[in-house]
N, CA, C and O of each residue as an XYZ file, in Angstrom:
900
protein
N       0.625    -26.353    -13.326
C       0.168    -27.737    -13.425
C      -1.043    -27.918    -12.514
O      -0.818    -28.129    -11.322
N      -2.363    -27.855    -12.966
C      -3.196    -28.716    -12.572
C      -2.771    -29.474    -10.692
O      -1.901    -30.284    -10.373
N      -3.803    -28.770     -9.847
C      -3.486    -29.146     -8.443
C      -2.314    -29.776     -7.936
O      -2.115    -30.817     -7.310
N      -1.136    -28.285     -8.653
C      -0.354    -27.994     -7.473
C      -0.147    -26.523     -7.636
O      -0.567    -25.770     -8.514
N       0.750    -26.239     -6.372
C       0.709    -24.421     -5.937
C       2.206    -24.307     -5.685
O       3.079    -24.874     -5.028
N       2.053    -23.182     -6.625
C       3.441    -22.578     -6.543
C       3.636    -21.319     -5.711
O       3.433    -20.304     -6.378
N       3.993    -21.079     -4.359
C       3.502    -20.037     -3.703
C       5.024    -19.076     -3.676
O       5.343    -18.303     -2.773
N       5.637    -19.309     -4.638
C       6.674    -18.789     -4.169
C       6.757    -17.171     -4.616
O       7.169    -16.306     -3.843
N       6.229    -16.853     -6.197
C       5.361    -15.962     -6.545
C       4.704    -15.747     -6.612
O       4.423    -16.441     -7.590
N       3.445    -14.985     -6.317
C       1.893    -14.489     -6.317
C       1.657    -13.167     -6.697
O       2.556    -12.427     -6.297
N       0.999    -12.743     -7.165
C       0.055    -11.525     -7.363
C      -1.099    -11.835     -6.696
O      -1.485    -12.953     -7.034
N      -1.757    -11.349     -5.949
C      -2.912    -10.561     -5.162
C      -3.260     -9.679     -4.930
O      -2.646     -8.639     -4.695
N      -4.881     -9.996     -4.948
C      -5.923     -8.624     -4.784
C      -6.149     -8.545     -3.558
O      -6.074     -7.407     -3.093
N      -6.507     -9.705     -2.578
C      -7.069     -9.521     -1.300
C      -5.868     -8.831     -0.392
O      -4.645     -8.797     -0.523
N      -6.885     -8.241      0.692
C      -5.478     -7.727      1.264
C      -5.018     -8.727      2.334
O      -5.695     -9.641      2.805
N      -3.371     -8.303      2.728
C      -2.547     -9.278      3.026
C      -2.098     -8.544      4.391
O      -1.703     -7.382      4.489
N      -2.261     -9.556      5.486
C      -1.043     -8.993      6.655
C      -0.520     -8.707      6.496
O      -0.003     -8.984      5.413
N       0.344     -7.302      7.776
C       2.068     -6.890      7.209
C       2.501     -7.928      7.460
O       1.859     -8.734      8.133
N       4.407     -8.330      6.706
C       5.081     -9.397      7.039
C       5.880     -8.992      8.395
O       6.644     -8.028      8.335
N       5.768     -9.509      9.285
C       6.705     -9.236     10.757
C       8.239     -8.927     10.656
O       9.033     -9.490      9.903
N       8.432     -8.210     11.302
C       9.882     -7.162     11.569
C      10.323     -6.924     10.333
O      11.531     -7.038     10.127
N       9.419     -6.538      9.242
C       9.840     -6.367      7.911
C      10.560     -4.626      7.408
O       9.854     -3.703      7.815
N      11.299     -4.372      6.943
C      11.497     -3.569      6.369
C      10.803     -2.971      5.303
O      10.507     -3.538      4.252
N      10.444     -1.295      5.740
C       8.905     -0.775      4.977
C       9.260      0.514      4.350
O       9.640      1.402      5.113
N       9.202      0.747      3.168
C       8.970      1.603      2.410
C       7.873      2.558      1.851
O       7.613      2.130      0.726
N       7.188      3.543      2.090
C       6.101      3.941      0.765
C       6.238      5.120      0.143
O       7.215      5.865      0.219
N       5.019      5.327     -0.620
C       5.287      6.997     -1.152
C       4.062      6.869     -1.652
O       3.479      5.789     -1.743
N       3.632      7.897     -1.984
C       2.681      9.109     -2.833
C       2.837      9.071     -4.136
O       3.877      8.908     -4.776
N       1.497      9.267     -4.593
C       0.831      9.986     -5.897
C       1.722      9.373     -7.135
O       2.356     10.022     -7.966
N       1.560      7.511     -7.000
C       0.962      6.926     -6.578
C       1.031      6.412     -5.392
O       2.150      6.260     -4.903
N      -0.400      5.938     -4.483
C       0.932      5.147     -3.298
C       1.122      3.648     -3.643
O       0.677      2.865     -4.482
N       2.130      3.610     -2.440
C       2.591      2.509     -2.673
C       3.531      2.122     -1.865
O       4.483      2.869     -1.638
N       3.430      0.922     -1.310
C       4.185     -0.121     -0.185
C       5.101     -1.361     -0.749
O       4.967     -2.189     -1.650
N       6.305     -1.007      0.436
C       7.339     -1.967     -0.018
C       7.461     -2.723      1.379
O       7.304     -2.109      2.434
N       7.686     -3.789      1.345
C       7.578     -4.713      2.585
C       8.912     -5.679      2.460
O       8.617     -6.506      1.597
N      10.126     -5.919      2.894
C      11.613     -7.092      2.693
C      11.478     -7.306      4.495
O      11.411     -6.640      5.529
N      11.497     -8.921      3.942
C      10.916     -9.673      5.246
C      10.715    -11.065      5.346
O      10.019    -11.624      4.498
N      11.269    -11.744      6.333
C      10.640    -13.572      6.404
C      11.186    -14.284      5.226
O      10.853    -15.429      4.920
N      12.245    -13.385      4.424
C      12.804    -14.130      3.359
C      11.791    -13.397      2.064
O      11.953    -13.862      0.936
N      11.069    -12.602      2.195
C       9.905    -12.630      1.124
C       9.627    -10.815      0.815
O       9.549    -10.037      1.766
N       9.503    -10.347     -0.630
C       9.607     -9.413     -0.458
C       8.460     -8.871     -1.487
O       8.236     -9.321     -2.611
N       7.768     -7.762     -0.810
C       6.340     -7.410     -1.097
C       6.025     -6.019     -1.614
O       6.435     -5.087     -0.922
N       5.444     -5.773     -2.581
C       5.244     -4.845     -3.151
C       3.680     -4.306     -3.561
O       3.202     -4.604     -4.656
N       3.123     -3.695     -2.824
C       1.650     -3.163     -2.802
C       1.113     -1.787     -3.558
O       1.251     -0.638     -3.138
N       0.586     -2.129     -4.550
C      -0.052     -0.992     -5.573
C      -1.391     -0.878     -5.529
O      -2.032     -1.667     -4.835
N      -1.973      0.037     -6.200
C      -3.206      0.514     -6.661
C      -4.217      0.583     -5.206
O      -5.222     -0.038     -4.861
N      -3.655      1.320     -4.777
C      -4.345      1.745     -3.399
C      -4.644      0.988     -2.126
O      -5.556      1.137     -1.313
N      -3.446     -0.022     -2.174
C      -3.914     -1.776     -1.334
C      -4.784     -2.913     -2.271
O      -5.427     -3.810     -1.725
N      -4.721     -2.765     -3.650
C      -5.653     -3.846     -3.974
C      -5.136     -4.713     -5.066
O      -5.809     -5.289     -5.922
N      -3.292     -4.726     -4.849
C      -2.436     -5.324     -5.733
C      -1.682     -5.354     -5.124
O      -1.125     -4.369     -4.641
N      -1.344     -6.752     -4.895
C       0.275     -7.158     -4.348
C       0.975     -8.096     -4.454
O       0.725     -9.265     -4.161
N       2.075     -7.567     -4.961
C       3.172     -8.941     -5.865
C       3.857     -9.651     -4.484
O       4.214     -8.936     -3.548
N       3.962    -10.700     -4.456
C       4.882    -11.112     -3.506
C       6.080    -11.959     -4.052
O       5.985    -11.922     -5.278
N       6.832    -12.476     -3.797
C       8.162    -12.875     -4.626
C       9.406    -13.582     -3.370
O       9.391    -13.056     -2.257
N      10.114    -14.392     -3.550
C      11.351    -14.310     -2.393
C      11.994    -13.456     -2.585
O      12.234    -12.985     -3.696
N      12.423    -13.063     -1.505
C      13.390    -12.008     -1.445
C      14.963    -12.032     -1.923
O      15.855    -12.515     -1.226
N      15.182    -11.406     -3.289
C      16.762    -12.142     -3.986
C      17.505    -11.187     -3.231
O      17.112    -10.327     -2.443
N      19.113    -11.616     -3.769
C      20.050    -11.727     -2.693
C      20.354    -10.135     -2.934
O      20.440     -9.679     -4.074
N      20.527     -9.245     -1.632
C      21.175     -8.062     -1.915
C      22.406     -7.771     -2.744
O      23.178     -8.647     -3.133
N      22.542     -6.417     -2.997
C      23.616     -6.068     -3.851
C      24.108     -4.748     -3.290
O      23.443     -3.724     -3.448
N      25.259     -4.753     -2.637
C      25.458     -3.448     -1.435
C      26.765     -2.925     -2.256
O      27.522     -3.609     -2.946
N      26.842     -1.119     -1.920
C      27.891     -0.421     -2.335
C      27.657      0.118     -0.832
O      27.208     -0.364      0.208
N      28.239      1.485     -1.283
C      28.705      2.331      0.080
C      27.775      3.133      0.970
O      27.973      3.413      2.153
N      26.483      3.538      0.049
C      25.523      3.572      0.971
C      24.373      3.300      0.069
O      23.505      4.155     -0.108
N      24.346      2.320     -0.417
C      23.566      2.092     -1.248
C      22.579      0.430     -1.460
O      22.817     -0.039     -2.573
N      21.805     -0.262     -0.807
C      21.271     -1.865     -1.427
C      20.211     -1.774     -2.286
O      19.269     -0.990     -2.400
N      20.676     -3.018     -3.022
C      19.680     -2.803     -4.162
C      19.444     -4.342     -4.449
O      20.334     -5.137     -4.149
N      17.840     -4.934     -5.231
C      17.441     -6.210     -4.823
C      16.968     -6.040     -6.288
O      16.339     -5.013     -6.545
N      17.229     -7.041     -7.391
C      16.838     -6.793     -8.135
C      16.157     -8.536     -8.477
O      16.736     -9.501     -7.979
N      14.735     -8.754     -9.480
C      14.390     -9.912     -8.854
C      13.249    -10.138    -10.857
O      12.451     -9.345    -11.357
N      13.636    -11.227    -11.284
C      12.652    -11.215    -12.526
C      12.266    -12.448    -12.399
O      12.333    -13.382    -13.197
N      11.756    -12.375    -11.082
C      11.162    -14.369    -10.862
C      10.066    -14.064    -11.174
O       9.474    -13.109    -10.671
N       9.459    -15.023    -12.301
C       7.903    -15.104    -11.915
C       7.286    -14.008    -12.667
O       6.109    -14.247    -12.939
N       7.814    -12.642    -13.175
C       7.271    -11.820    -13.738
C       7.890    -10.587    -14.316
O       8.932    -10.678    -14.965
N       7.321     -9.480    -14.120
C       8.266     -8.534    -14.962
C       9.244     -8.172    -14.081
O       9.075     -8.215    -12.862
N      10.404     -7.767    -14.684
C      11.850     -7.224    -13.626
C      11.187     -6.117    -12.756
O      10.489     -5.199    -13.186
N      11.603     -6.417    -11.149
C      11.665     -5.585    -10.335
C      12.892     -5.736     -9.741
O      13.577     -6.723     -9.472
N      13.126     -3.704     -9.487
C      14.215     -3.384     -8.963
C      14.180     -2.682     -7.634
O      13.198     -1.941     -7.583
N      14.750     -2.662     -6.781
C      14.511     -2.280     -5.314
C      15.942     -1.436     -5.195
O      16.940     -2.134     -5.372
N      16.137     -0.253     -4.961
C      17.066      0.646     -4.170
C      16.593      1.589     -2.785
O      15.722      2.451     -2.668
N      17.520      1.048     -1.862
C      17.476      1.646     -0.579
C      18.683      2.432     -0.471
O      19.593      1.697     -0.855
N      19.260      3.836     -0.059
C      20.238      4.841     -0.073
C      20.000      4.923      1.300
O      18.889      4.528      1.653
N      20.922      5.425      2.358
C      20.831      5.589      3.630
C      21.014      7.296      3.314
O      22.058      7.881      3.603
N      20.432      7.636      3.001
C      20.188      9.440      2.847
C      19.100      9.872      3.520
O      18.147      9.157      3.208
N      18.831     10.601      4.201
C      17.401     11.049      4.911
C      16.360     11.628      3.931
O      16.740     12.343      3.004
N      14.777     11.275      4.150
C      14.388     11.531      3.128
C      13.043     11.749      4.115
O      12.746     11.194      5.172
N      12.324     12.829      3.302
C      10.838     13.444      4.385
C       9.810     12.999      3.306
O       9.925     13.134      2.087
N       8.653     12.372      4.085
C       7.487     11.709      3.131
C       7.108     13.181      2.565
O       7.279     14.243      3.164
N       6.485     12.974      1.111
C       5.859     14.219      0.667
C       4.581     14.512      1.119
O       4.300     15.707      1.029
N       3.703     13.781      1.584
C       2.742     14.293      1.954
C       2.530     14.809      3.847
O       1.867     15.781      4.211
N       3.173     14.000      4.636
C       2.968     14.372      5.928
C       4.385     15.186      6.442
O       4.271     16.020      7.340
N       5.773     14.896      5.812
C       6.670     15.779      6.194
C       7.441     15.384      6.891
O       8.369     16.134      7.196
N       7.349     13.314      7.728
C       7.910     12.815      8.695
C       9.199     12.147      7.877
O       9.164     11.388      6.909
N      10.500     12.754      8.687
C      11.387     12.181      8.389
C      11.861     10.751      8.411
O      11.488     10.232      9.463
N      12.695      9.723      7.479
C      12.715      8.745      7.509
C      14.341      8.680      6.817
O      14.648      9.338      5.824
N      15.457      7.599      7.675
C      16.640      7.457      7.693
C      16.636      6.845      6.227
O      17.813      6.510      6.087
N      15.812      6.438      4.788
C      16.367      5.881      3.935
C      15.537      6.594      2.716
O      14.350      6.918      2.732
N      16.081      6.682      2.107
C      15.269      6.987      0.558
C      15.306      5.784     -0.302
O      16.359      5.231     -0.618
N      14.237      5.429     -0.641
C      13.946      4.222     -1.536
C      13.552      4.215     -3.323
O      12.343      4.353     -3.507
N      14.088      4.126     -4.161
C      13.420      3.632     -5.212
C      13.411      2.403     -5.595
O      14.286      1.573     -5.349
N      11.650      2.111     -6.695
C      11.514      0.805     -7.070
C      11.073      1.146     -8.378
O      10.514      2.167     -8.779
N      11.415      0.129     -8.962
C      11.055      0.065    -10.916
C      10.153     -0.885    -10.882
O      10.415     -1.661     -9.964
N       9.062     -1.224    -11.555
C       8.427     -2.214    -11.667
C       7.587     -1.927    -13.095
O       7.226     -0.793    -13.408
N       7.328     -3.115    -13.913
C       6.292     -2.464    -14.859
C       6.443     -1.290    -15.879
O       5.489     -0.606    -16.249
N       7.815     -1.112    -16.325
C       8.064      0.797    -16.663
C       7.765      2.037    -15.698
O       7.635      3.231    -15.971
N       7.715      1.514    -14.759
C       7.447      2.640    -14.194
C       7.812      3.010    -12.970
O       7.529      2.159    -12.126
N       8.513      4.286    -12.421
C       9.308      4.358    -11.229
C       8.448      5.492     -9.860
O       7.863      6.570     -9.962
N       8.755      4.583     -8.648
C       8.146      4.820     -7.819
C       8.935      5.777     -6.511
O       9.717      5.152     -5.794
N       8.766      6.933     -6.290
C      10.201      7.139     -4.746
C       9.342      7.462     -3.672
O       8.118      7.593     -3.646
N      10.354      7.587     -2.632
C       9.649      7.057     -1.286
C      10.740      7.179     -0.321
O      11.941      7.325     -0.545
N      10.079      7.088      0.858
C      11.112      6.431      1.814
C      10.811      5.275      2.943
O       9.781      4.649      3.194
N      12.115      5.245      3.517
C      11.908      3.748      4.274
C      12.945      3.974      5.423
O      13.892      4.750      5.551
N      12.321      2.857      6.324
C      13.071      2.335      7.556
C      11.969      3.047      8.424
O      10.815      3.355      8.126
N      12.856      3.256      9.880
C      12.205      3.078     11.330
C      12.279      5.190     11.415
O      13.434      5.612     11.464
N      11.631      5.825     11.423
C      11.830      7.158     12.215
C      12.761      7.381     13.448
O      13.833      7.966     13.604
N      11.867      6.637     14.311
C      12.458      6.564     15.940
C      13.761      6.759     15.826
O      14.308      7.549     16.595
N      14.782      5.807     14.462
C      16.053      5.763     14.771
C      16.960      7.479     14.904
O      17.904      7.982     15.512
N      16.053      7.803     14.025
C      16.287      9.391     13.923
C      16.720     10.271     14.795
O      17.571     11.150     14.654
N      15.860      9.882     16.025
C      15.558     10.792     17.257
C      16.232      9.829     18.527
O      16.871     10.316     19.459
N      15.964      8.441     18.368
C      17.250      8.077     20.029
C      18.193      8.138     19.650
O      18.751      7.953     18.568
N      18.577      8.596     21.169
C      20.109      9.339     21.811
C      19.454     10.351     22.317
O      18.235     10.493     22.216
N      20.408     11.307     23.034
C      20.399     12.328     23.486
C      20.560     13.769     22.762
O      21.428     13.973     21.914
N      19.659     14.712     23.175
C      19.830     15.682     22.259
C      20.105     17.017     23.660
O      19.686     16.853     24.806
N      20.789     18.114     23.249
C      20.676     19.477     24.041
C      20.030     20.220     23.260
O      20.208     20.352     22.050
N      19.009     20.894     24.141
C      17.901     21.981     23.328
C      18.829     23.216     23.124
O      19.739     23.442     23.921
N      18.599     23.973     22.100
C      19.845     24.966     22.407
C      18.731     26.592     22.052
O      19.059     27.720     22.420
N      17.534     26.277     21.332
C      16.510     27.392     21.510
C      15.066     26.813     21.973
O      14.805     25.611     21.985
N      14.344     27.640     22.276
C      12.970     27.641     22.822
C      11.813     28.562     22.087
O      11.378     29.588     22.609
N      11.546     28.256     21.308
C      10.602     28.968     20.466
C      11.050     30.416     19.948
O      10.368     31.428     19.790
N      12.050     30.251     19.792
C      12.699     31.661     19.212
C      13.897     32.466     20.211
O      14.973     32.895     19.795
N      13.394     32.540     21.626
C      13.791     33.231     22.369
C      15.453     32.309     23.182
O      15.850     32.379     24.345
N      15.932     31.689     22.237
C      17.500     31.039     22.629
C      17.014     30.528     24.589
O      15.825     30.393     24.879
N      17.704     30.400     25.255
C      17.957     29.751     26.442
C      18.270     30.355     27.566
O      19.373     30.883     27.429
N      17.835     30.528     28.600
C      19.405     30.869     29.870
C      20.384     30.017     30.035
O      20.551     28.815     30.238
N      21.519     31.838     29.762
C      22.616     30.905     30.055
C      23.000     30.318     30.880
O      22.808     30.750     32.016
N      23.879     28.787     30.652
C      24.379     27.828     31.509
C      23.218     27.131     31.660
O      23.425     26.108     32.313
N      22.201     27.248     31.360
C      21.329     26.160     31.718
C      21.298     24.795     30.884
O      22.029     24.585     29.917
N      20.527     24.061     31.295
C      20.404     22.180     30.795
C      18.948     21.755     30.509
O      18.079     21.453     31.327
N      18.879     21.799     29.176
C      17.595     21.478     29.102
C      18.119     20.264     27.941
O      18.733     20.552     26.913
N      17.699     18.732     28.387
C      17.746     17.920     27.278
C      16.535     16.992     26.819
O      15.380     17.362     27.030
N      16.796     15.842     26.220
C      15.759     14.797     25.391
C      16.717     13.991     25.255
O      17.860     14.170     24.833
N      15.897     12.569     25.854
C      16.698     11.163     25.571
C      15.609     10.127     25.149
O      14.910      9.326     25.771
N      15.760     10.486     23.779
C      15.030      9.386     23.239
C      15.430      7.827     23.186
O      16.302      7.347     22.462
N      14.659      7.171     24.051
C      14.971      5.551     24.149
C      14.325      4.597     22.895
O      13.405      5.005     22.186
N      15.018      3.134     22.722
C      14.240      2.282     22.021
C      12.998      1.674     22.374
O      12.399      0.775     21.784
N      12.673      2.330     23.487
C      11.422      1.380     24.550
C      10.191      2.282     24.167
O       9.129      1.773     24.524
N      10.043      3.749     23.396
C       9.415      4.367     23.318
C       9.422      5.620     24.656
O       8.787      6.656     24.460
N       9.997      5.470     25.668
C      10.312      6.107     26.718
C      11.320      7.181     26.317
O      12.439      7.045     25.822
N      10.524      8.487     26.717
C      11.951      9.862     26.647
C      12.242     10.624     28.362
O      11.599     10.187     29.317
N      12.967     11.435     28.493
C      13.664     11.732     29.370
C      14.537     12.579     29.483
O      15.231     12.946     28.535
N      14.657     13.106     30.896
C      16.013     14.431     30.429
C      15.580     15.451     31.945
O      14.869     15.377     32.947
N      16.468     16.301     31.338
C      16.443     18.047     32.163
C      15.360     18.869     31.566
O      15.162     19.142     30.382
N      14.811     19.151     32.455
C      14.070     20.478     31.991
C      14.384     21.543     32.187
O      13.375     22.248     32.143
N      15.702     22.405     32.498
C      16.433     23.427     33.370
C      16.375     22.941     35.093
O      17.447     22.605     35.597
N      15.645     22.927     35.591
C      15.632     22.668     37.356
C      15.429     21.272     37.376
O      16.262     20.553     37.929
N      14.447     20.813     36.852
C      13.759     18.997     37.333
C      14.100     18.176     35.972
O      14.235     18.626     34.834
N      14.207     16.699     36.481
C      14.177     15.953     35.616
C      13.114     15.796     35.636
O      12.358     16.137     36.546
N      12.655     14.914     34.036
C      11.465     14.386     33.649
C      11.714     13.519     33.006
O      12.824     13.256     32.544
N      10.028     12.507     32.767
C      10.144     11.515     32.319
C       8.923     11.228     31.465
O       8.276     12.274     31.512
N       8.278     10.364     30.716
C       6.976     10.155     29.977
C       7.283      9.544     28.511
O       8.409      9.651     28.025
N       6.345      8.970     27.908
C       6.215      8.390     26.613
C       6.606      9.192     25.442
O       6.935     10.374     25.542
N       6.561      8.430     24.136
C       6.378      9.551     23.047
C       6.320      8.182     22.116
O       6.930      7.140     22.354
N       5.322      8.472     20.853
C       4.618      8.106     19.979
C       4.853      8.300     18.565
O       4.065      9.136     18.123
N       5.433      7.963     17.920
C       5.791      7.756     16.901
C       4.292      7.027     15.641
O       3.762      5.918     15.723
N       3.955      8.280     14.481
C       2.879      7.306     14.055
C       2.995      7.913     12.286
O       3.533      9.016     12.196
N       2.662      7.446     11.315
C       2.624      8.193     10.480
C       2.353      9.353      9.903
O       2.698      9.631      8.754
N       1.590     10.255     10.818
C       1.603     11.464     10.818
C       2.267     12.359     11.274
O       2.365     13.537     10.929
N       2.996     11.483     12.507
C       3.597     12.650     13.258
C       4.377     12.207     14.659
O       4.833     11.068     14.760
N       4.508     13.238     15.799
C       4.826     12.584     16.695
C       4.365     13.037     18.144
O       4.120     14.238     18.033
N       4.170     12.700     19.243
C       3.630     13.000     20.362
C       4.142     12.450     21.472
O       4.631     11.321     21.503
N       4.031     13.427     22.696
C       3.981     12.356     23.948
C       3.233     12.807     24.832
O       2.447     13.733     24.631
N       3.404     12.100     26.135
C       2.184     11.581     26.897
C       2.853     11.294     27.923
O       4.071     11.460     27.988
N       1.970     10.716     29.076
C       2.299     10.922     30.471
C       3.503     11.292     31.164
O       4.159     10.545     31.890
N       3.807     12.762     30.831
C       5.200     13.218     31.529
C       4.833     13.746     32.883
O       3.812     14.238     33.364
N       5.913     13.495     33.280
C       5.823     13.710     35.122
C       7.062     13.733     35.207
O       7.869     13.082     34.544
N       7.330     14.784     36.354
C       9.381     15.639     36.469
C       9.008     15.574     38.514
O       8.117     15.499     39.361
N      10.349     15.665     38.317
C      10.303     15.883     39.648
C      10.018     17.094     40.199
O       9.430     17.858     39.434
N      10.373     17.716     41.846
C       9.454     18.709     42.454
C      10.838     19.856     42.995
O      10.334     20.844     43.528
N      11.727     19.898     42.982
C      12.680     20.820     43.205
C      12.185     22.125     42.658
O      11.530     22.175     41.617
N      12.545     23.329     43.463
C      12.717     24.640     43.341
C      14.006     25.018     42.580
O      15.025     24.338     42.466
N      13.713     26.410     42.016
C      15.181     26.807     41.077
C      14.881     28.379     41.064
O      13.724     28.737     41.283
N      15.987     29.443     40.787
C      15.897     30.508     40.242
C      14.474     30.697     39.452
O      13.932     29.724     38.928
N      13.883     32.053     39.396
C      12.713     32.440     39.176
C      12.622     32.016     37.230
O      11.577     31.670     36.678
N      13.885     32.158     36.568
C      14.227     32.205     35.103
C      14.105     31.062     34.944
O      13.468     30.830     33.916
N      14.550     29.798     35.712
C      14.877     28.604     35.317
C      13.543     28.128     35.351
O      13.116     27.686     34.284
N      12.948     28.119     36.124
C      11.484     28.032     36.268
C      10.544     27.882     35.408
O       9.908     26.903     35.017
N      10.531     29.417     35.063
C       9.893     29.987     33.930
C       9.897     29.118     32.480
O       8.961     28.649     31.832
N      11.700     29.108     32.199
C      11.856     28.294     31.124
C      11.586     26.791     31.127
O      11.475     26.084     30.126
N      11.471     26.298     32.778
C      10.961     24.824     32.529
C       9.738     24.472     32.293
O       9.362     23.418     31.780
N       8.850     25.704     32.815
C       7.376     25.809     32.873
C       7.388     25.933     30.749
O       6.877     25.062     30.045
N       7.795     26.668     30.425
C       7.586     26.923     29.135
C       7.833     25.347     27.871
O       7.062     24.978     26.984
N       9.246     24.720     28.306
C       9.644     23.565     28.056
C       8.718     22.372     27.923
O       8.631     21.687     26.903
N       7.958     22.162     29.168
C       7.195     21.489     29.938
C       5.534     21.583     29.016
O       4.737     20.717     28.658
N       5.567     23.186     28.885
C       4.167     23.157     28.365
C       3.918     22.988     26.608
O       2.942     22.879     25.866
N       5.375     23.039     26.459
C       5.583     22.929     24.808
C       5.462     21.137     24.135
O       4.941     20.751     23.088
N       6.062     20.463     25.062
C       6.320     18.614     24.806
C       5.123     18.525     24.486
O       4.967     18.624     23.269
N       3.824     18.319     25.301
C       2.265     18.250     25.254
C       1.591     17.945     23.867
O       0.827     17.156     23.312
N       2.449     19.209     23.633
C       1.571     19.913     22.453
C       1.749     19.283     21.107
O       0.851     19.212     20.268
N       3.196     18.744     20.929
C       4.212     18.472     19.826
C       3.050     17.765     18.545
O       2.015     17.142     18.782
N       3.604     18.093     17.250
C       2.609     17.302     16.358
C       3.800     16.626     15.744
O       3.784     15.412     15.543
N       4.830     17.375     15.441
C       5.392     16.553     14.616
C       7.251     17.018     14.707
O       7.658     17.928     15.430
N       8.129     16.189     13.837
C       9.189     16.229     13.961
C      10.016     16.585     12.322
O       9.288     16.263     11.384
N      10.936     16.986     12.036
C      11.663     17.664     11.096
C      13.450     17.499     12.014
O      13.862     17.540     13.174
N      14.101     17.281     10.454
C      16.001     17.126     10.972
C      16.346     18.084      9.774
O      15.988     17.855      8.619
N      17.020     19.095     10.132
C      17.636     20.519      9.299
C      18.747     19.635      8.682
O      19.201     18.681      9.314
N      19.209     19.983      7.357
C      20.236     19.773      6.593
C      21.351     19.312      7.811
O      21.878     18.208      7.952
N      21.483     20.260      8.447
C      22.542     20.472      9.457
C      22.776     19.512     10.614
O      23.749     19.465     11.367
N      21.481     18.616     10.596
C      21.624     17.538     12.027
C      20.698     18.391     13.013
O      20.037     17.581     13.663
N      20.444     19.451     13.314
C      19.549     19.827     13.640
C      17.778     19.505     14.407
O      16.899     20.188     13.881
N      17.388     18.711     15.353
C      16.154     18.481     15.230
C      15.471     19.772     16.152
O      15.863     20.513     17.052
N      13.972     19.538     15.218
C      13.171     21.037     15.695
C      11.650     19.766     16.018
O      11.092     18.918     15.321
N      11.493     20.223     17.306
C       9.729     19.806     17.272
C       8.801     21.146     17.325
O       9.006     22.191     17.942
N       7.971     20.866     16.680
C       6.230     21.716     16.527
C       5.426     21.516     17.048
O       4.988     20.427     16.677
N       4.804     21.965     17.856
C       3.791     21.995     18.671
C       2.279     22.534     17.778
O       2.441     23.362     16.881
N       1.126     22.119     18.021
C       0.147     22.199     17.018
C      -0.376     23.964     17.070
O      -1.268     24.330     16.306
N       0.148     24.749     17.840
C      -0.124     26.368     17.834
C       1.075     26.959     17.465
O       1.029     28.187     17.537
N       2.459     26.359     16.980
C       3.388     26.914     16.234
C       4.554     27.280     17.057
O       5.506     27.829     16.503
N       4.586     26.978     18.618
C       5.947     27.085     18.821
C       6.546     26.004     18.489
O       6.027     25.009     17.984
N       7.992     26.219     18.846
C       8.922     25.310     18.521
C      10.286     25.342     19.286
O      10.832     26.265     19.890
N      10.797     23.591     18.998
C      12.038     23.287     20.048
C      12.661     23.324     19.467
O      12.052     23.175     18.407
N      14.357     23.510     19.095
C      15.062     23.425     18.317
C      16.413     22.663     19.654
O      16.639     23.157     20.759
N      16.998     21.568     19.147
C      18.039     20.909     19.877
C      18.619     19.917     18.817
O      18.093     19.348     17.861
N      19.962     19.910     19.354
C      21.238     18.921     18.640
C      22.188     17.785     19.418
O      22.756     17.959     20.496
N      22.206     16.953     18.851
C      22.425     15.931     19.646
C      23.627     16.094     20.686
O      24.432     16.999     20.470
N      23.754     15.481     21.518
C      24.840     15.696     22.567
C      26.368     14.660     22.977
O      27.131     15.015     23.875
């Protein structure tokens, strides 16, 4: 009707702020962004230069399974979130949900939610780039919600950031304390120590398993504690 606005559905070209503390989905070839949020739930195609927006209809939950299905305003869209772990295809970063969406005939997969959740808690390293551990020793990782990690390095505790980004993962200003140890323990904290630095990215084995990579190819392998 002639000057008035119905904002409750839209299609848009321009691009749009993310919606705040929203729940985010995407994927590859095509991409494509899913945004449930503020009551309102968003769906971004053709490379950022299409985006349906819609209210967000009422979930529909099984056992590990929600699904939002919504034909306001335009063609049926369907939204499924699975709490199954699922690794983006193009960068490899794990993500706690696998997502599909229908829209238009045509089906989109992906994944969704927060990474981080992946990795806080506490983990025990149980190899070091191949060469397993000394025995009896303590080498851990305590990934916090603050972005802050922490732990044993065999002799010293430590402490410093870590970064979470779509490519990958990193940290940054670590600093341990200054205690002496056996010549081995040392060695392996020095090795520990010089491996975090480096980290590019993160991977979870079938098994529960997490391994970090360092950008010259060693690697951590530890399980939660």
């Amino acid at each position: 009707m002639r000057g008035t606005s119905f904002p409750e559905c839209v299609e848009l070209t321009q691009p749009l702020p993310p919606l705040p503390e929203a729940f985010r989905a995407q994927g590859n070839e095509p991409a494509w962004l899913l945004e449930l949020g503020q009551e309102r739930l968003r769906l971004t195609l053709e490379m950022g230069a299409r985006h349906i927006e819609r209210p967000l209809p009422p979930a529909m939950r099984s056992t590990d399974t929600t699904r939002y299905f919504s034909r306001d305003g335009g063609p049926d869209l369907l939204v499924e979130i699975q709490t199954r772990r699922c690794a983006d295809s193009m960068t490899g970063m794990p993500y706690p949900e696998t997502v599909r969406v229908a829209f238009e005939n045509r089906h989109y997969e992906g994944c969704g939610g927060d990474p981080a959740s992946l990795l806080q808690g506490v983990w025990q390293v149980e190899d070091l780039d191949g060469r397993g551990i000394v025995d009896r020793s303590q080498m851990t990782l305590e990934f916090g919600v603050d972005g802050r990690v922490s732990g044993h390095a065999s002799c010293n505790r430590f402490n410093g950031g870590y970064t979470l980004t779509g490519e990958g993962l990193s940290f940054s200003r670590l600093a341990s304390t200054m205690m002496a140890c056996p010549p081995a323990l040392m060695q392996q904290e020095q090795a520990f120590l010089s491996l975090l630095p480096d980290v590019i990215r993160f991977e979870l084995s079938d098994e529960g398993a997490l391994r970090l990579h360092a950008a010259d190819g060693r690697q951590l392998t530890a399980r939660r504690r």
